[in-house]
C-alpha positions in Angstrom: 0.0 0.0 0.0 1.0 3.3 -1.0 2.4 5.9 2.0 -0.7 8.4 1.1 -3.1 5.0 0.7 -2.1 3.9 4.1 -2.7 7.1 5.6 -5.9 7.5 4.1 -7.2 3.8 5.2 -5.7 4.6 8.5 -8.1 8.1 9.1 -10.9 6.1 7.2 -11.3 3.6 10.7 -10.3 6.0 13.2 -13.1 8.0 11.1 -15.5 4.9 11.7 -15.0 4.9 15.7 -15.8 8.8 16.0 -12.9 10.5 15.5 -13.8 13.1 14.0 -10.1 15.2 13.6 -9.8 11.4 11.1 -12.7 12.3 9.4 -11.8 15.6 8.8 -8.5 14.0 7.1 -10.3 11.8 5.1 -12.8 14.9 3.9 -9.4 16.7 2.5 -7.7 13.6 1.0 -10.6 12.9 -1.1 -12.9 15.7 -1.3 -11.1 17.7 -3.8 -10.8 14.9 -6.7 -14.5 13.8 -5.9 -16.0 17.6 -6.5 -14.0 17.5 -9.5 -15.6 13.8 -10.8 -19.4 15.7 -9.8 -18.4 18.6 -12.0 -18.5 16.1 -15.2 -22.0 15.1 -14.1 -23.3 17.9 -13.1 -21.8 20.9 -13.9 -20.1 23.8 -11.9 -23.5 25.1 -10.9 -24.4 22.6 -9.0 -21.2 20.4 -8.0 -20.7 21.8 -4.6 -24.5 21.1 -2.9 -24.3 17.7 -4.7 -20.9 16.9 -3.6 -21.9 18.1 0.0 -25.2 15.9 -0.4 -22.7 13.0 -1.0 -20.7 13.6 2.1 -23.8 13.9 3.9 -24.3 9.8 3.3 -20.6 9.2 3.2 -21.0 10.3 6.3 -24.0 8.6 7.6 -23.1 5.4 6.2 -19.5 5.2 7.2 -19.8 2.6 10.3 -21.3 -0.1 7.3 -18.0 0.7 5.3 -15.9 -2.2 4.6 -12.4 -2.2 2.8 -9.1 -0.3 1.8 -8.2 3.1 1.0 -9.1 2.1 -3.1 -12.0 0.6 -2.2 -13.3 3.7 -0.5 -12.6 6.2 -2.9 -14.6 4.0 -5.0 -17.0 4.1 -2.5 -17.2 7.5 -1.9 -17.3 7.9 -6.0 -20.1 5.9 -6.0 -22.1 8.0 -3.5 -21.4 10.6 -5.3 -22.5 9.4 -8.9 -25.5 8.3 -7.9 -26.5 11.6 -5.8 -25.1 13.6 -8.9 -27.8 11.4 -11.5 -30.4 11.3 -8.7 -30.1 15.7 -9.3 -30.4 15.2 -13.0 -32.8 13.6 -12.7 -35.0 16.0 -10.4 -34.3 19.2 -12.5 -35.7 17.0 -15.5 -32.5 17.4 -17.3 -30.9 14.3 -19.4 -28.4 12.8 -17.7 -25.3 13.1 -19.8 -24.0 10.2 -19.9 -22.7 9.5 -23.2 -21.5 7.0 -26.0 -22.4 3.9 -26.5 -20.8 1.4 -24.1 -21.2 -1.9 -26.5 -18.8 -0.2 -28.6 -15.9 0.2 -26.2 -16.1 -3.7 -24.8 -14.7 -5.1 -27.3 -11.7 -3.4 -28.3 -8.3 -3.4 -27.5 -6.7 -0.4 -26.2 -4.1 1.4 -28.3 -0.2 0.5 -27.1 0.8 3.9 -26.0 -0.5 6.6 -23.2 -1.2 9.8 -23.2 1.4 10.6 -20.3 1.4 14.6 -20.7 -2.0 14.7 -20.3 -2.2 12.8 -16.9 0.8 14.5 -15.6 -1.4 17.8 -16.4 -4.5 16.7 -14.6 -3.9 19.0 -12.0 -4.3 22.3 -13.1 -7.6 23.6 -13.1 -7.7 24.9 -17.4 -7.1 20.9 -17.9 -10.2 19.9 -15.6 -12.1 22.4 -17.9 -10.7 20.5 -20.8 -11.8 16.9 -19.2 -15.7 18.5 -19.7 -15.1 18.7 -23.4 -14.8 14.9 -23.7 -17.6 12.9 -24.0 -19.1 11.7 -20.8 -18.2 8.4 -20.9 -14.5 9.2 -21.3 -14.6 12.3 -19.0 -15.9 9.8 -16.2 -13.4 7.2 -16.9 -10.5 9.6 -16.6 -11.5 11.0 -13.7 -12.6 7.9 -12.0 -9.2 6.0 -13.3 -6.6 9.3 -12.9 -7.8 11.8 -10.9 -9.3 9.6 -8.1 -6.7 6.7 -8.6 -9.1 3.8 -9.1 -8.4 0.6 -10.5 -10.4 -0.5 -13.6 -12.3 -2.9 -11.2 -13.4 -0.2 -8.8 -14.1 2.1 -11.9 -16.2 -0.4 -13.3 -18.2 -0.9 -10.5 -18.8 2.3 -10.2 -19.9 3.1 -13.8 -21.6 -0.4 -13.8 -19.9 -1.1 -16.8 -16.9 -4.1 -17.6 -13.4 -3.1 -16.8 -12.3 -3.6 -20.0 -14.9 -0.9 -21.6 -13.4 1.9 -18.2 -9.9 1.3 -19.7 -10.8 1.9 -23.9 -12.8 4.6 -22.4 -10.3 5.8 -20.1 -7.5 5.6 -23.0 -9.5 7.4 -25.3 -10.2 10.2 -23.3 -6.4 10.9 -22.3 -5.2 10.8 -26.0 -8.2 13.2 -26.6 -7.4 15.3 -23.8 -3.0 15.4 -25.0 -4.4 16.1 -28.3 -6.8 19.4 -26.3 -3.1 19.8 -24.4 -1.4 20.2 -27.4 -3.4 22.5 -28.9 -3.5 24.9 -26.0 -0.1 25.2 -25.5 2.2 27.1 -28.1 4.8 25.4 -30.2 7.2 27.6 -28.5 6.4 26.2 -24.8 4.7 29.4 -23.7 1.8 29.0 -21.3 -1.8 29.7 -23.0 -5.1 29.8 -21.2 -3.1 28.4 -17.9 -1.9 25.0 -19.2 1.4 24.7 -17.9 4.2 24.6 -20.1 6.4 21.7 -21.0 10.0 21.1 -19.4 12.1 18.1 -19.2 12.0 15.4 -16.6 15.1 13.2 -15.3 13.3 10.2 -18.0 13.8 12.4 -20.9 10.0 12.6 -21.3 8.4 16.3 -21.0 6.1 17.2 -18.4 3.9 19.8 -17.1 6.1 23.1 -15.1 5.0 22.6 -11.6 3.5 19.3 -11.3 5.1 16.7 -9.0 6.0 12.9 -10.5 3.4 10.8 -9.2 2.9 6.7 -9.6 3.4 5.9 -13.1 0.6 3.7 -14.9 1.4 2.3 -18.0 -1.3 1.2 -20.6 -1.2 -2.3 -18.4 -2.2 0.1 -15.6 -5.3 1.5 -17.3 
C-alpha cells in the first residue's frame, strides 16, 4: 500500500470509531478529486450542494463501510455518482452520460499513453478541458486518474466491464493530449493556464509545476 493510501485507510477507521479530527482528514484527502468527478456530471452550478449531499451519506453510512483506502474512494465515488444522477434527474434534465458502451467492450486499447496529459490533470484549465470529452470518457478519466481507481473499482462504479473503463479511459487521455497540445504554443509558452512543458530526469516532458506521481502504463489502465 502506497504511503498516502495507508494514511488514508488509516483516518478512514479511526473516522468509523468517532474520530472526528480522522474524518476531517479523510474529507481533504478525497474531497477535492471527488468535487472535480461531480463537476463532469453535473456541472459547476451545481457540484458543490451535490458533492456536499454526498458527504452527507458518506458520512451517515461510514460505520457499514468495509475495505481499503481504493475501495473507499470508489465508495465515496459511487455515493457521489449516484446523488449527482439522482439531481439530474429532479431538474428534468438528461443525464449526460454518453456514447455507447457496447462499442468500447470489445476493443483493445491502443499500445501507447497519453502521459502529458495525466501529468497535467492538475491544473484547473485541464479539468475544464476533461468536460469537453464525452461523458463516458470524461468519467473514466477521472474515475481512473484523478481519483486513482483501479479499472475494477471504476467499473463498479460506472456499472460497466473493466475492459470498456480502460478503452474509455485511454481514449479520453489521447483526446485530452491532443486538447493539451493545442492549447499550448509550439514555443512552450503558457496559453489559457496549461502549464508549459519542461524536461524530466526520464527524458519525457512534463507539465512546469506538477510533481511525479505513480506511473501507470497502458497495463495500468
Amino acid at each position: 500500500m502506497q504511503g498516502d493510501d495507508a494514511e488514508l485507510a488509516a483516518a478512514v477507521h479511526a473516522a468509523q470509531h468517532g474520530d472526528e479530527t480522522a474524518f476531517r482528514t479523510v474529507y481533504r484527502a478525497v474531497h477535492p478529486r471527488l468535487l472535480g468527478y461531480v463537476r463532469t456530471l453535473v456541472g459547476d452550478a451545481d457540484a458543490e450542494d451535490v458533492t456536499s449531499e454526498a458527504w452527507l451519506q458518506i458520512a451517515r453510512d461510514l460505520g457499514r463501510f468495509s475495505g481499503d483506502a481504493d475501495r473507499f474512494r470508489g465508495w465515496a465515488a459511487r455515493i457521489a455518482r449516484n446523488r449527482a444522477l439522482d439531481h439530474v434527474r429532479m431538474r428534468g434534465r438528461r443525464p449526460a452520460i454518453g456514447g455507447d458502451e457496447t462499442e468500447l467492450e470489445d476493443r483493445a486499447a491502443e499500445a501507447d499513453t497519453a502521459g502529458e496529459a495525466m501529468e497535467a490533470l492538475g491544473t484547473d484549465r485541464t479539468m475544464g478541458l476533461i468536460a469537453q470529452l464525452p461523458q463516458d470518457q470524461a468519467e473514466a478519466v477521472v474515475l481512473r486518474v484523478v481519483l486513482g481507481l483501479d479499472a475494477k473499482s471504476a467499473a463498479a462504479v460506472l456499472g460497466k466491464r473493466p475492459g470498456a473503463v480502460r478503452t474509455a479511459a485511454h481514449r479520453g487521455l489521447r483526446r485530452l493530449a491532443e486538447l493539451l497540445d493545442a492549447a499550448v504554443g509550439g514555443d512552450g509558452a503558457v496559453l489559457d493556464g496549461v502549464p508549459a512543458q519542461r524536461e524530466s530526469h526520464s527524458g519525457t516532458t512534463k507539465p512546469a509545476g506538477v510533481t511525479d506521481s505513480r506511473s501507470r502504463t497502458q497495463k495500468d489502465m
